[in-house]
N, CA, C and O of each residue as an XYZ file, in Angstrom:
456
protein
N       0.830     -1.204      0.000
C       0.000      0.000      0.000
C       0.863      1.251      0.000
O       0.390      2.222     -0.591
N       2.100      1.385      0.592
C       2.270      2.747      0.641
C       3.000      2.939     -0.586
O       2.927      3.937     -1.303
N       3.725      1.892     -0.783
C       4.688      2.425     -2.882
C       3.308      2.539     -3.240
O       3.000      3.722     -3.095
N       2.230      1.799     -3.681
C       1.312      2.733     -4.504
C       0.330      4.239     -4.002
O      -0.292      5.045     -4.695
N       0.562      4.141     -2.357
C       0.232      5.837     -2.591
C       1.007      6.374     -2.905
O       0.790      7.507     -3.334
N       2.481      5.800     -2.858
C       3.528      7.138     -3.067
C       3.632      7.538     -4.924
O       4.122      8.535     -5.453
N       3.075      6.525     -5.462
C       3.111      6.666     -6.760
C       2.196      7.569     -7.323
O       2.296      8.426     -8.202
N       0.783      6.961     -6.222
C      -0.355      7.779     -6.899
C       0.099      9.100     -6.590
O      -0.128      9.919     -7.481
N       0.736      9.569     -5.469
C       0.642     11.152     -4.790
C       1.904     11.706     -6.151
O       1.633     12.762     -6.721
N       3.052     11.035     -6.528
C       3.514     11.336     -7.487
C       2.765     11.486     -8.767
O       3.251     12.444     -9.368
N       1.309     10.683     -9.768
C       1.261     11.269    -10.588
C       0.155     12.108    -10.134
O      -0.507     12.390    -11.133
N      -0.497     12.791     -8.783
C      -1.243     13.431     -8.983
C      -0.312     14.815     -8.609
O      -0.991     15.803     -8.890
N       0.551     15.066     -8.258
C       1.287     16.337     -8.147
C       2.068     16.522     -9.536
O       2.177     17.700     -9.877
N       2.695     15.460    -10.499
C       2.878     15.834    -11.351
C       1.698     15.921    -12.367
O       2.185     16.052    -13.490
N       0.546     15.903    -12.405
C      -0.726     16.340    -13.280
C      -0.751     17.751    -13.233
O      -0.558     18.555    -14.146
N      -1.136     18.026    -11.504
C      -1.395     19.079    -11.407
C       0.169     20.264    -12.051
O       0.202     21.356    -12.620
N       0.889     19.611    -11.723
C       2.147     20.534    -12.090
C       2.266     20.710    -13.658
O       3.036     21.474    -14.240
N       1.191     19.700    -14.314
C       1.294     19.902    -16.094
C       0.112     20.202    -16.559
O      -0.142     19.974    -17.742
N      -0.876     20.800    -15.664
C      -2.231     21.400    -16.615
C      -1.252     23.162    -16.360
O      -1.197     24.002    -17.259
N      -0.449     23.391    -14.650
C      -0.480     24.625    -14.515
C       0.259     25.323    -15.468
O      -0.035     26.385    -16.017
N       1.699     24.305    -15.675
C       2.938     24.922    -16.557
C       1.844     25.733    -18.259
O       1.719     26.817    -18.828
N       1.204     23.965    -18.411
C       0.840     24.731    -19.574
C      -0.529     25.846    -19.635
O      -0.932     26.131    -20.763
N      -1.068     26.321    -18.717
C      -1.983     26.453    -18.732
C      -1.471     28.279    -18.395
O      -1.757     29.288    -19.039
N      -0.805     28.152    -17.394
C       0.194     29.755    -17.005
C       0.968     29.888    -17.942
O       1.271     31.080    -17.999
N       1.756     28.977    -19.183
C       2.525     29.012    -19.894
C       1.651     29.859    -21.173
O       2.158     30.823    -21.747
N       0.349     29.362    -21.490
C      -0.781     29.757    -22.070
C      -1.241     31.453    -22.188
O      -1.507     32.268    -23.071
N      -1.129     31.385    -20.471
C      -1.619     33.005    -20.368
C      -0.199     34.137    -20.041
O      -0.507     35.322    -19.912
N       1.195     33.796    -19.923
C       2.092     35.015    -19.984
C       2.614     35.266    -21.627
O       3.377     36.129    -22.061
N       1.740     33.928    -22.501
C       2.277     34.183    -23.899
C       3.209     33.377    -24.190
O       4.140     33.856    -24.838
N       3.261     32.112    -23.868
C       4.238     31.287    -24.495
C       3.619     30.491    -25.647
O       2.581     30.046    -25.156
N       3.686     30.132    -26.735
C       2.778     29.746    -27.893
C       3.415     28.334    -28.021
O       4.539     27.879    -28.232
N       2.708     28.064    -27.893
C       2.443     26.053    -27.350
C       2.726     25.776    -29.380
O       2.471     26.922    -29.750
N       2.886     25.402    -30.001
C       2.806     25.132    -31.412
C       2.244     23.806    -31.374
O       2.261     23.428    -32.545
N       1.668     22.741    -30.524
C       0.397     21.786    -30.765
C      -0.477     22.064    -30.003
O      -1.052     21.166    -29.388
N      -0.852     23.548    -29.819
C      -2.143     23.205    -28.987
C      -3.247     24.527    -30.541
O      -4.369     24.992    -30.339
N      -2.387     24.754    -31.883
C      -3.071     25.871    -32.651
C      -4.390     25.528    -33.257
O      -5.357     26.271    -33.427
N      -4.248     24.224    -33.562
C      -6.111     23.705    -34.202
C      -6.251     22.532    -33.338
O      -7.038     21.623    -33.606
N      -5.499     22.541    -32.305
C      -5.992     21.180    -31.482
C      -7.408     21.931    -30.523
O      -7.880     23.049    -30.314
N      -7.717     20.220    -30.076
C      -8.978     20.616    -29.169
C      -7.862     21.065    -27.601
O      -8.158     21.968    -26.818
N      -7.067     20.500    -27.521
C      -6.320     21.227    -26.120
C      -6.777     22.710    -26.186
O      -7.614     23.233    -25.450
N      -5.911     23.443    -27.444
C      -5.609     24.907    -27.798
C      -7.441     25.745    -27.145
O      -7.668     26.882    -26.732
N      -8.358     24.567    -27.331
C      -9.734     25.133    -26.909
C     -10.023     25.093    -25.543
O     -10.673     25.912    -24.894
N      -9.317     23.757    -25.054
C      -9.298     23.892    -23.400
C      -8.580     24.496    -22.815
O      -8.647     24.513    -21.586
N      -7.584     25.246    -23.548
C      -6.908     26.569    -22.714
C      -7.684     27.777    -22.899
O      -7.750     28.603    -21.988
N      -8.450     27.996    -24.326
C      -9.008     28.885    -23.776
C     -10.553     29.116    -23.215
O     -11.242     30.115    -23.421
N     -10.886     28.048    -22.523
C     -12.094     27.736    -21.315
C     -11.511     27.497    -20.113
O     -11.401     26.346    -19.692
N     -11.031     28.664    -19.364
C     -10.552     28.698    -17.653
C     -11.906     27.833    -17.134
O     -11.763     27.636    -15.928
N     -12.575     27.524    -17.392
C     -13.711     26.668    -16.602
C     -13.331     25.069    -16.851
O     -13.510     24.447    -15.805
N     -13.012     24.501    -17.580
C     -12.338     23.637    -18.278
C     -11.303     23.339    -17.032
O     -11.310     22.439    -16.193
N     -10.287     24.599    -17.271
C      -8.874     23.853    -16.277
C      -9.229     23.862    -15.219
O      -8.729     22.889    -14.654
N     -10.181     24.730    -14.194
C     -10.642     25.010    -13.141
C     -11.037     23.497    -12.156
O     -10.751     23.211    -10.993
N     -11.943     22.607    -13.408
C     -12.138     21.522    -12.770
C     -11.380     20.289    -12.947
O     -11.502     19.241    -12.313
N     -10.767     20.499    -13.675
C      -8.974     19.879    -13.293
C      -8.757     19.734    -12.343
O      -8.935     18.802    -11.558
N      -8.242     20.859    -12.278
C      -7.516     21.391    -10.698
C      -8.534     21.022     -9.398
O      -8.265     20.418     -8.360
N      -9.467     21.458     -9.733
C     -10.380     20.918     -8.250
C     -10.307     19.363     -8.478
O      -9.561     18.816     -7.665
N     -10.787     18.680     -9.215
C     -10.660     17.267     -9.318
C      -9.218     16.830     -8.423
O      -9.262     16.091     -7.439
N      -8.026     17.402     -8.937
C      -6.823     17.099     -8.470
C      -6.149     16.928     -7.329
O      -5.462     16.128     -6.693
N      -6.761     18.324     -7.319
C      -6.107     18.682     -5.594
C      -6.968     18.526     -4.878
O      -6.650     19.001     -3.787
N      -8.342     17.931     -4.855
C      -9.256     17.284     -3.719
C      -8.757     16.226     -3.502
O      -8.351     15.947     -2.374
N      -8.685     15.547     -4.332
C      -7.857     14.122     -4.082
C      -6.690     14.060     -3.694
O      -6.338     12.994     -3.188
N      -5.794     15.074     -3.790
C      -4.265     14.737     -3.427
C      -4.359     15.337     -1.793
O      -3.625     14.957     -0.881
N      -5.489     16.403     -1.672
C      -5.669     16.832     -0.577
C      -6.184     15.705      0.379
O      -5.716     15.485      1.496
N      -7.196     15.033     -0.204
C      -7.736     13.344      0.721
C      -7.022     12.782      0.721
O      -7.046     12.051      1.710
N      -5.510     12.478     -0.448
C      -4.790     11.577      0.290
C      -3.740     11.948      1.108
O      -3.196     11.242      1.957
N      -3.515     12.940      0.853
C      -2.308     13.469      2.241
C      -2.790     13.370      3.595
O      -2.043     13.108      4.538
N      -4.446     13.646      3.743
C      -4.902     13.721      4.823
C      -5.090     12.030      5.672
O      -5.812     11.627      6.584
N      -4.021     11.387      4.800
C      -4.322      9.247      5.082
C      -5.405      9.151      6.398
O      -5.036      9.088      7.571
N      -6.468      9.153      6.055
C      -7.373      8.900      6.419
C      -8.278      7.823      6.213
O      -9.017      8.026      5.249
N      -8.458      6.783      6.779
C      -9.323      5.846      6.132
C     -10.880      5.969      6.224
O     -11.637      5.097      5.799
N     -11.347      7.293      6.901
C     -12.739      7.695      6.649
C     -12.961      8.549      5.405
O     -14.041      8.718      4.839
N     -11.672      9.109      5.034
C     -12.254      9.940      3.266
C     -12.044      8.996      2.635
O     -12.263      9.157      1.434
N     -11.590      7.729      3.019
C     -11.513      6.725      1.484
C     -13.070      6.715      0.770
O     -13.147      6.503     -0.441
N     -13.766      6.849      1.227
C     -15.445      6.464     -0.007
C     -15.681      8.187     -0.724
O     -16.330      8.381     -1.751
N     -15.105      9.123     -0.041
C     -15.237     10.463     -0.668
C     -14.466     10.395     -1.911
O     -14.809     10.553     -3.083
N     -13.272     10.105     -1.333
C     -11.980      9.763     -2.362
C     -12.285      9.124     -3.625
O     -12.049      9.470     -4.783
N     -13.074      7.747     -2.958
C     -13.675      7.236     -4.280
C     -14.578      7.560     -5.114
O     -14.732      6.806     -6.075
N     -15.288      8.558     -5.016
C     -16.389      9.388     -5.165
C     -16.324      9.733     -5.874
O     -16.851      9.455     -6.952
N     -15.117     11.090     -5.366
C     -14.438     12.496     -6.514
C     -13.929     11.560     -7.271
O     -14.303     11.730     -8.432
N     -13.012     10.335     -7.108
C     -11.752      9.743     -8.529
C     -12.778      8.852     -9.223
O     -12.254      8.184    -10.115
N     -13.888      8.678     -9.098
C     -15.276      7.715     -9.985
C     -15.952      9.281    -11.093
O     -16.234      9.201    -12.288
N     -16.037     10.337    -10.372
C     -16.495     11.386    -10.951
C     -15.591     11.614    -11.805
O     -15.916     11.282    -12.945
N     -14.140     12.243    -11.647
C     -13.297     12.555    -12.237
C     -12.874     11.436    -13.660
O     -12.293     11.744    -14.701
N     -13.370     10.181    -13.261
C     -12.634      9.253    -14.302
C     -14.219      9.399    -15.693
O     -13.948      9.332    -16.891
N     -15.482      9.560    -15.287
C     -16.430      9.614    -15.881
C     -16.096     11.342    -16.616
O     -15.912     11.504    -17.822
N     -16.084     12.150    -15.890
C     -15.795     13.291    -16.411
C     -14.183     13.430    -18.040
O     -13.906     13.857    -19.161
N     -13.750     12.732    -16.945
C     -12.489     12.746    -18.253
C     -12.874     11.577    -19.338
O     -12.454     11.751    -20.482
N     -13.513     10.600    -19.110
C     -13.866      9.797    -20.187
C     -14.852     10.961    -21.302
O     -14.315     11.151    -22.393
N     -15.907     11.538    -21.116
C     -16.657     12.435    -21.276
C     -16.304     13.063    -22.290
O     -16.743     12.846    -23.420
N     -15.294     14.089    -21.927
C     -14.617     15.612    -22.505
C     -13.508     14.377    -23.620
O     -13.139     14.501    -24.788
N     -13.364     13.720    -23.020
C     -11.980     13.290    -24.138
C     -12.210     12.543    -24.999
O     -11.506     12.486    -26.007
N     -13.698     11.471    -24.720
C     -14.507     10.996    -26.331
C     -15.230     12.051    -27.137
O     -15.153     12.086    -28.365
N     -15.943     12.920    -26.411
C     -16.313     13.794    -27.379
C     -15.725     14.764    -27.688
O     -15.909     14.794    -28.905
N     -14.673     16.245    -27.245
C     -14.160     16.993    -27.644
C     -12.580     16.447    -27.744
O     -11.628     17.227    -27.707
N     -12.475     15.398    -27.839
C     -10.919     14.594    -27.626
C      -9.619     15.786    -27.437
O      -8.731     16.265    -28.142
N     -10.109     15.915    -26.070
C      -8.447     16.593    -25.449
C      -8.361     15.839    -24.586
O      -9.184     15.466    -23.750
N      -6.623     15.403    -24.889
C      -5.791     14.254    -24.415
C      -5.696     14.686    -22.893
O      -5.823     14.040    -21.853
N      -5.568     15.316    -23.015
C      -5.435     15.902    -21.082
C      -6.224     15.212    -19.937
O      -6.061     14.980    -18.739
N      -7.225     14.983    -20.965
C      -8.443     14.120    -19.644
C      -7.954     12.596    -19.407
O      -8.081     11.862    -18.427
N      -7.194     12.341    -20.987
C      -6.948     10.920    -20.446
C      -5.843     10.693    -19.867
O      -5.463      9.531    -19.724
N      -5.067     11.811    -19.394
C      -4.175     11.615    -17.835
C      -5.361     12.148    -16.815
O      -5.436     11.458    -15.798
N      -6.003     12.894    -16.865
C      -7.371     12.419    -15.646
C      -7.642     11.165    -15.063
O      -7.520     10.785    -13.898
N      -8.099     10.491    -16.257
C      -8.441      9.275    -16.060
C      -7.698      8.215    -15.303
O      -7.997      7.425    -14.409
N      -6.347      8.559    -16.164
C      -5.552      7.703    -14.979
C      -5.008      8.175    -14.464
O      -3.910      7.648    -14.646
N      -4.887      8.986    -13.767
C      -4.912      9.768    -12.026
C      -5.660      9.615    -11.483
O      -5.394      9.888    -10.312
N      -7.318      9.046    -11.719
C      -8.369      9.057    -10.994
C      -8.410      7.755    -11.287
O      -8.989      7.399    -10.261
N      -8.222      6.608    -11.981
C      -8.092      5.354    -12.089
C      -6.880      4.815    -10.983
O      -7.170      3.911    -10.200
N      -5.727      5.331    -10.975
C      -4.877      5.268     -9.756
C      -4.792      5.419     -8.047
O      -4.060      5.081     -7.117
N      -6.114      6.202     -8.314
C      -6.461      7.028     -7.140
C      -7.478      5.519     -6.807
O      -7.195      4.989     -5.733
N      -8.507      4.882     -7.560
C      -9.371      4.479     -7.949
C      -8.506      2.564     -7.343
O      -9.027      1.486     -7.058
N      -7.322      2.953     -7.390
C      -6.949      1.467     -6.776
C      -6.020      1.673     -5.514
O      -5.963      0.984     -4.496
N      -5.416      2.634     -5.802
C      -5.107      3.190     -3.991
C      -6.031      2.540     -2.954
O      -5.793      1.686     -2.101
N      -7.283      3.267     -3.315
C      -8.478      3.267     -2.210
C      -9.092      1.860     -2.371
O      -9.720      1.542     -1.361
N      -9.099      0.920     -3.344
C      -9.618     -0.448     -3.229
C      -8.556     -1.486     -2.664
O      -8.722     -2.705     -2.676
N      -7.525     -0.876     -2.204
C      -6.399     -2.117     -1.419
C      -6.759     -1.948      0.136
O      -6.186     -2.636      0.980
């Protein structure tokens, strides 16, 4: 159990550390050259979009720092929401971003079933 929280807490801090780069990288003007007719290039520009990223993310990394075995069914909750949500956005507007959601919230999603 704990190498796979330590894994999960690793890819959920590095998620969050790769919607922000590109997402702040987005807004001081750095010009991404695959995000110009991609569907990403559209989820940067919907701050509502990255917003629930980030909440998705850091609720969960926040429940698991807090090792608690009473937020485990919350935990599972938000990473069941989050994995439906990113399935969602990434079959129909296919930005790849969700499907590291997915498995951050699929990871999260076996953390909490051991």
């Amino acid at each position: 159990m704990k190498n796979n929280y330590k894994v999960t807490v690793f890819f959920l801090l590095f998620y969050i550390a790769d919607v922000l780069l590109l997402t702040n990288g987005q807004l001081i003007g750095v010009h991404w050259s695959f995000s110009e007719k991609t569907a990403f290039g559209r989820m940067l520009l919907h701050p509502e979009l990255v917003q629930v990223h980030l909440l998705f993310s850091a609720s969960l990394l926040f429940l698991l720092l807090l090792k608690n075995e009473k937020t485990y069914k919350l935990m599972f909750g938000i990473a069941l929401a989050a994995c439906i949500y990113g399935s969602y956005i990434s079959y129909h507007f296919m930005i790849g971003i969700d499907l590291s959601l997915m498995l951050v919230a699929g990871q999260v999603i076996h953390t909490v079933r051991r």
